[in-house]
C-alpha positions in Angstrom: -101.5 -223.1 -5.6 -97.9 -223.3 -4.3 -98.6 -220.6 -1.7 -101.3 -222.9 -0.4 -99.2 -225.8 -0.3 -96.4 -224.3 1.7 -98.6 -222.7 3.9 -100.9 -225.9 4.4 -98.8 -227.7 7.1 -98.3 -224.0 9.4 -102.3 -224.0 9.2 -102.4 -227.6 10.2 -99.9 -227.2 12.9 -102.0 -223.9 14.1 -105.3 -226.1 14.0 -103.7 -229.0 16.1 -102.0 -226.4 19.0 -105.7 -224.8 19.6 -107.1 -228.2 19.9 -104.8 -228.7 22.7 -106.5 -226.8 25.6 -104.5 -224.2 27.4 -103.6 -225.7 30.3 -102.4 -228.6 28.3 -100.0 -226.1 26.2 -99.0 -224.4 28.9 -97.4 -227.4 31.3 -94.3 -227.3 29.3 -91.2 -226.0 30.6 -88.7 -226.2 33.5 -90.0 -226.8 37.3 -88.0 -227.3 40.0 -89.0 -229.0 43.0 -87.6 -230.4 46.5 -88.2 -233.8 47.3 -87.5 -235.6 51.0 -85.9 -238.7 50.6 -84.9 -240.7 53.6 -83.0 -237.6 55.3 -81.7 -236.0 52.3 -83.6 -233.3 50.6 -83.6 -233.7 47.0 -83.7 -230.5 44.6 -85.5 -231.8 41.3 -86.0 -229.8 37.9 -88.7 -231.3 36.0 -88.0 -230.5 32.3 -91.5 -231.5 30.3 -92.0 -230.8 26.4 -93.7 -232.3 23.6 -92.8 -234.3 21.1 -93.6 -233.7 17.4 -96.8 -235.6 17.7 -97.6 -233.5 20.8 -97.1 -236.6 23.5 -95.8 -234.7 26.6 -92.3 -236.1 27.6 -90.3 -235.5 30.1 -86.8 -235.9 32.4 -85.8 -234.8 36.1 -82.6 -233.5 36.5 -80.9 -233.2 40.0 -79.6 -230.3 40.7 -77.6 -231.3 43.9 -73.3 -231.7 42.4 -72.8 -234.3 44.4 -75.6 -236.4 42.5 -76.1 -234.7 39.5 -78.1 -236.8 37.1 -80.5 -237.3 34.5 -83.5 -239.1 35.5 -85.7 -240.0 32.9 -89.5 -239.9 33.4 -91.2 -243.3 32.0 -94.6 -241.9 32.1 -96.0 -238.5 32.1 -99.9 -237.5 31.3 -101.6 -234.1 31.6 -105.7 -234.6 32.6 -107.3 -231.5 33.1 -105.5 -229.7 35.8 -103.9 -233.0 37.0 -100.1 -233.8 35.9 -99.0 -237.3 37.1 -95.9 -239.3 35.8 -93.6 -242.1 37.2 -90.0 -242.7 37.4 -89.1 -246.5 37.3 -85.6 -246.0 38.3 -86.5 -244.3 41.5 -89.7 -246.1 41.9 -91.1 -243.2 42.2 -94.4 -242.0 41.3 -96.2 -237.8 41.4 -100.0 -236.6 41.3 -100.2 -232.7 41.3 -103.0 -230.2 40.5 -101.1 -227.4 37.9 -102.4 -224.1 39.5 -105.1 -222.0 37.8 -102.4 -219.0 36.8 -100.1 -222.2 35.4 -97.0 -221.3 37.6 -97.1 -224.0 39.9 -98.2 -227.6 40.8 -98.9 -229.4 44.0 -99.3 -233.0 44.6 -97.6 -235.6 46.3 -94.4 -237.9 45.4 -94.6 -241.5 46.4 -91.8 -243.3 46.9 -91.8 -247.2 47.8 -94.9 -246.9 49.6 -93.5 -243.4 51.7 -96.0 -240.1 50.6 -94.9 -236.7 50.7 -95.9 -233.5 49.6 -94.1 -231.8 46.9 -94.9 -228.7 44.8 -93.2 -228.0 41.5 -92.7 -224.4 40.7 -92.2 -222.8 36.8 -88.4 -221.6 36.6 -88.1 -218.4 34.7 -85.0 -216.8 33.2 -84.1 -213.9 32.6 -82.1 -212.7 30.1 -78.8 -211.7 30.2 -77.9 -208.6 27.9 -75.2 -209.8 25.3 -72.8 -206.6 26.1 -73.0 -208.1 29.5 -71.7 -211.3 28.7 -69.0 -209.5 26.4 -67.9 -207.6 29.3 -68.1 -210.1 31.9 -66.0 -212.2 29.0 -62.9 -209.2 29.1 -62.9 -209.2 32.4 -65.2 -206.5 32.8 -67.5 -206.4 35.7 -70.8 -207.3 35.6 -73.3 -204.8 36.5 
């Protein structure tokens, strides 16, 4: 009886990931985009998760030092293949189709009334061996 009391809320938390469809799962992550404002080009990464009731969430950051910032992202929805979400701060607002193979999305950004394209693309990292940073750390080269 214990057993199945400890593992009750793993098999509820299994149940309620597979009702999520795949493409809903898989939008989380880190994308980074470039996005034309006025003149200035705009590097973007669009961090999305969910929270622990599985409501996507989400926050730009901008990667550019000179305006480095966290922008957060007042709305954010997943239908199908089409991610949209707003940004009240920038007035800002995106519509993309997520690509079938999940590593990109396209769409447009609209910003006070001005529409241009912008596609989002998954960032992936790649792991750093720990020796490496040990060595890098003594002054070792990295190789």
């Amino acid at each position: 009886m214990r057993n199945a009391l400890i593992l009750a809320p793993a098999l509820a938390a299994s149940l309620a990931a597979a009702a999520v469809p795949a493409s809903a799962r898989s939008i989380t992550g880190n994308w980074q985009g470039t996005v034309q404002v006025g003149k200035m080009q705009v590097r973007l990464v669009l961090h999305i998760r969910r929270d622990a009731a599985g409501a996507l969430k989400a926050r730009l950051n901008n990667l550019d030092p000179e305006h480095s910032a966290r922008i957060p992202v007042t709305a954010i929805a997943l239908h199908g293949s089409r991610l949209t979400f707003s940004v009240a701060s920038m007035n800002s607002f995106y519509s993309g189709i997520v690509a079938a193979d999940g590593k990109s999305i396209a769409g447009t950004w609209t910003t006070q009334g001005r529409s241009e394209p912008v596609e989002f693309t998954r960032m992936t990292w790649k792991a750093v061996p720990v020796h490496s940073l040990q060595h890098q750390a003594q002054g070792v080269p990295y190789r």
